[in-house]
Wavefront OBJ file of the C-alpha trace (Angstrom):
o trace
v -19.507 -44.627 -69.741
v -21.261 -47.893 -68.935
v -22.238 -49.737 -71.480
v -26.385 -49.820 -71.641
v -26.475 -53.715 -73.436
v -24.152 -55.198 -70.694
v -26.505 -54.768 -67.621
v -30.047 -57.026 -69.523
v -26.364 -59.641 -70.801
v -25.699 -59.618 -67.301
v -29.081 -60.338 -65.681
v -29.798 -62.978 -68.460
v -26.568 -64.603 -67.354
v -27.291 -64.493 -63.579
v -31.232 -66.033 -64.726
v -29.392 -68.627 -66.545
v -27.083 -69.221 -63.647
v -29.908 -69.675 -60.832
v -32.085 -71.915 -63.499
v -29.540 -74.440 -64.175
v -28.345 -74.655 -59.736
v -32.527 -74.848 -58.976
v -33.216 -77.232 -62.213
v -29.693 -79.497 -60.637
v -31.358 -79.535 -56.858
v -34.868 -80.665 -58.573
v -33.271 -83.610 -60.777
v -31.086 -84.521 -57.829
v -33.858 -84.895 -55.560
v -35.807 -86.862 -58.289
v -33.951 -88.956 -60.065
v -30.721 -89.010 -57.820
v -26.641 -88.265 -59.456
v -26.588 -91.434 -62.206
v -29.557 -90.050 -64.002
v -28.748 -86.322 -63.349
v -26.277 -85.563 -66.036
v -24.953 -81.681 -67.314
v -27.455 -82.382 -70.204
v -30.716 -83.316 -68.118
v -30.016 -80.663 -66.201
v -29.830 -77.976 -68.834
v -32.746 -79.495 -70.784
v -34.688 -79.069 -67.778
v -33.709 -75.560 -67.159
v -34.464 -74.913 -70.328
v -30.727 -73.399 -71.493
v -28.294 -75.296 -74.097
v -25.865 -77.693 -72.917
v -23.194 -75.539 -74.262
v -24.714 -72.754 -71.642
v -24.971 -74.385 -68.655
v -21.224 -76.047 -69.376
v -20.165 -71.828 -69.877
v -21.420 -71.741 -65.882
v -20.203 -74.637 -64.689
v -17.106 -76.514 -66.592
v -17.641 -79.292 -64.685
v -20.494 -81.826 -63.188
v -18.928 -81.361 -59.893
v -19.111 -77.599 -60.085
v -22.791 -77.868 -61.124
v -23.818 -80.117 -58.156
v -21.456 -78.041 -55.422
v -22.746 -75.106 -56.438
v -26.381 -75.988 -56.822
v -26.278 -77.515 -53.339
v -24.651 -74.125 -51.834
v -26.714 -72.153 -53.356
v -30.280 -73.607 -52.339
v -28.660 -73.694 -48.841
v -28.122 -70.147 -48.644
v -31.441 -69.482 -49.926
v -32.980 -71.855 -47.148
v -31.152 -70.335 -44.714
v -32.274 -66.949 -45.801
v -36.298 -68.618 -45.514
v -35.475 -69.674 -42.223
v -34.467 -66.226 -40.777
v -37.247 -64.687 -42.151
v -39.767 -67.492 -40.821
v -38.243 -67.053 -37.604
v -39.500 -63.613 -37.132
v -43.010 -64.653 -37.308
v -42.701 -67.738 -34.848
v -44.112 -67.736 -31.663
v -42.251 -66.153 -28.676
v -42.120 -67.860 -25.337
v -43.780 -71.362 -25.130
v -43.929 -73.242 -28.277
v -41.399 -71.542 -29.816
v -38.254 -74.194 -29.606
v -40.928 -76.710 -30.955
v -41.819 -74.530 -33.853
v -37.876 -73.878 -34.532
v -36.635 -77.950 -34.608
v -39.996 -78.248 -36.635
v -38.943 -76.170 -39.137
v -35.591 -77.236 -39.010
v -36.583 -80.901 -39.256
v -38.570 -80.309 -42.574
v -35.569 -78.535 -43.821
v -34.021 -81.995 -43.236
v -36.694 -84.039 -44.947
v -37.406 -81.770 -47.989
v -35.628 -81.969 -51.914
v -32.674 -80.332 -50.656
v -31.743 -82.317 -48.310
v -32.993 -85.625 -50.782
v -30.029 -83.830 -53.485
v -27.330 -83.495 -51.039
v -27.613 -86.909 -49.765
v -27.470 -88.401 -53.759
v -24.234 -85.940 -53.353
v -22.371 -87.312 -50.234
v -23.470 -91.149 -51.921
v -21.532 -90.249 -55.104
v -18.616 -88.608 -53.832
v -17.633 -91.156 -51.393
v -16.333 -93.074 -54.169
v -15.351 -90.339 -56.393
v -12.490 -88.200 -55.385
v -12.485 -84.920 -57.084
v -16.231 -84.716 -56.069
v -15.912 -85.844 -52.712
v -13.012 -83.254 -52.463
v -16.024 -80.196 -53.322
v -18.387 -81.597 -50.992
v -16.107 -81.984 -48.134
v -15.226 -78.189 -48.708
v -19.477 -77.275 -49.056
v -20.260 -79.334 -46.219
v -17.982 -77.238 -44.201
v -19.306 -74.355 -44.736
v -22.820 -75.432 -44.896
v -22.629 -76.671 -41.782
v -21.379 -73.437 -40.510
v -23.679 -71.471 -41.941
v -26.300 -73.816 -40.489
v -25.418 -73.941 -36.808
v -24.738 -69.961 -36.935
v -28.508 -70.029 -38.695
v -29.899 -71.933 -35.678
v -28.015 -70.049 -32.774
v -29.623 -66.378 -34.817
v -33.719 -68.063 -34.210
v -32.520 -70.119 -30.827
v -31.527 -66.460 -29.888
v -28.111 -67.523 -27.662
v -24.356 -67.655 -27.940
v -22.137 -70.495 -28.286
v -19.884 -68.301 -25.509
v -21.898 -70.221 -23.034
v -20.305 -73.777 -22.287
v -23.070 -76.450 -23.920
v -24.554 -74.420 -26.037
v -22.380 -75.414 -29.166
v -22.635 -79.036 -28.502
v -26.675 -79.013 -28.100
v -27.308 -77.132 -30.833
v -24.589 -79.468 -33.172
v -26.521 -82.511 -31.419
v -30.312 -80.613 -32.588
v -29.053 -80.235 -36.158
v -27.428 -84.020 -36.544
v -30.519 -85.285 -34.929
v -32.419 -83.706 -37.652
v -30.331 -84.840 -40.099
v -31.135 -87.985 -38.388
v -35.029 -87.898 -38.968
v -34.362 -86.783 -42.719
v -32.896 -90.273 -43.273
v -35.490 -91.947 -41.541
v -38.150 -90.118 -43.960
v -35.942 -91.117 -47.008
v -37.584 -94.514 -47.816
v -40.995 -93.761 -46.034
v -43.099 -91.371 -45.119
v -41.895 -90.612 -40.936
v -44.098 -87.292 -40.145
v -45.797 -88.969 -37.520
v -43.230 -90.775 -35.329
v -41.223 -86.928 -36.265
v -43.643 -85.194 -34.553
v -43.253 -87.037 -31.503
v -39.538 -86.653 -31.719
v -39.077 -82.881 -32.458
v -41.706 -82.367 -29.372
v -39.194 -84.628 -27.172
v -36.229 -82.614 -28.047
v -37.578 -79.445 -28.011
v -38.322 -80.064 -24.404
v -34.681 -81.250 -23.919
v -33.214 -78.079 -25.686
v -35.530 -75.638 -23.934
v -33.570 -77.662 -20.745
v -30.294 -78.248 -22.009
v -30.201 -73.981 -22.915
v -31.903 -72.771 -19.760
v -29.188 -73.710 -17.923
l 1 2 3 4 5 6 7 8 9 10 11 12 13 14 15 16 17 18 19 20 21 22 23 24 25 26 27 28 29 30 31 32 33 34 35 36 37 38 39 40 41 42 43 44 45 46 47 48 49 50 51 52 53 54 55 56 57 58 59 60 61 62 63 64 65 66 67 68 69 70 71 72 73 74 75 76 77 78 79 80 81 82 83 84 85 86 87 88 89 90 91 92 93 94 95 96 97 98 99 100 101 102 103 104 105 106 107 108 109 110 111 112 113 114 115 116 117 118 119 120 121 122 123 124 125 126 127 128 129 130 131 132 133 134 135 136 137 138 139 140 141 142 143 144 145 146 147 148 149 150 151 152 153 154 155 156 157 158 159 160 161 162 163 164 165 166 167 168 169 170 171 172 173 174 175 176 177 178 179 180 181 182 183 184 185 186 187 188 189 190 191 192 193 194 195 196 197 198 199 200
């Protein structure tokens, strides 16, 4: 028989969990990896230090899964957002729009403190090597599902690796300053040179 107190124990624990990965992303994004230590991060989720250290034994583990986790859930907003996007004209602009503010949002702000940090430290830089691999996946399997076409046909995996580095791209630009206005010229360019590049 199941036991009725290990079901709330267990949904606690998962609350605790997704408090601590959402309260790493924030701090990340805010204050970048120096200032973001285990203890900032559970003080601003709101848990003990000894809780969040239960989840995640490790800094690295904290920040690797915080960053995989928010991915998944963007990725899971940007399916759903697709369904309500326009169909025929517009709607490759209103897909590498969304994409580009994907790129240019707190996520993205976290990750890059990330890849900064673990380039000079090793066991670090060995989890986000591993994340970025499958993030990346995820991603250009994400943008093939709302581009609606297969990476079967020759080109198509290249332009849509090319779409998501050039957004990338613009994120960096919009680290120091705000960019949205030269953006907007640029995602309306390369829409145009998708819709081209895939209708062939």
């Amino acid at each position: 028989m199941a036991d009725p107190l290990r079901a709330p124990q267990q949904d606690r624990s998962r609350a605790t969990r997704q408090k601590l990965l959402e309260a790493s992303v924030e701090s990340l994004a805010q204050v970048g990896y120096a200032a973001t230590t285990v203890a900032v991060v559970a003080a601003r989720a709101g848990v003990s230090r000894g809780a969040a250290q239960h989840h995640f034994p490790t800094r690295a583990d904290l920040f690797s899964a915080a960053v995989e986790y928010m991915t998944e859930v963007r990725l899971a907003e940007i399916r759903s957002q697709a369904a309500a996007l326009p169909v025929g004209a517009g709607r490759t602009e209103a897909i590498v729009s969304m994409l580009a503010d994907v790129y240019t949002g707190p996520l993205f702000r976290a990750a890059l403190h990330l890849w900064v940090a673990a380039s000079t430290e090793e066991p670090l830089r060995r989890q986000i090597v591993r994340l970025e691999a499958h993030v990346g996946r995820q991603a250009h399997r994400a943008l093939l599902e709302v581009l609606e076409v297969s990476e079967k046909t020759p080109g198509v995996r290249e332009t849509v690796q090319g779409v998501l580095d050039m957004a990338r791209g613009l994120g960096l630009a919009d680290l120091l300053t705000d960019d949205g206005k030269r953006r907007r010229g640029i995602v309306r360019q390369w829409s145009k040179i998708l819709d081209q590049a895939l209708a062939n």
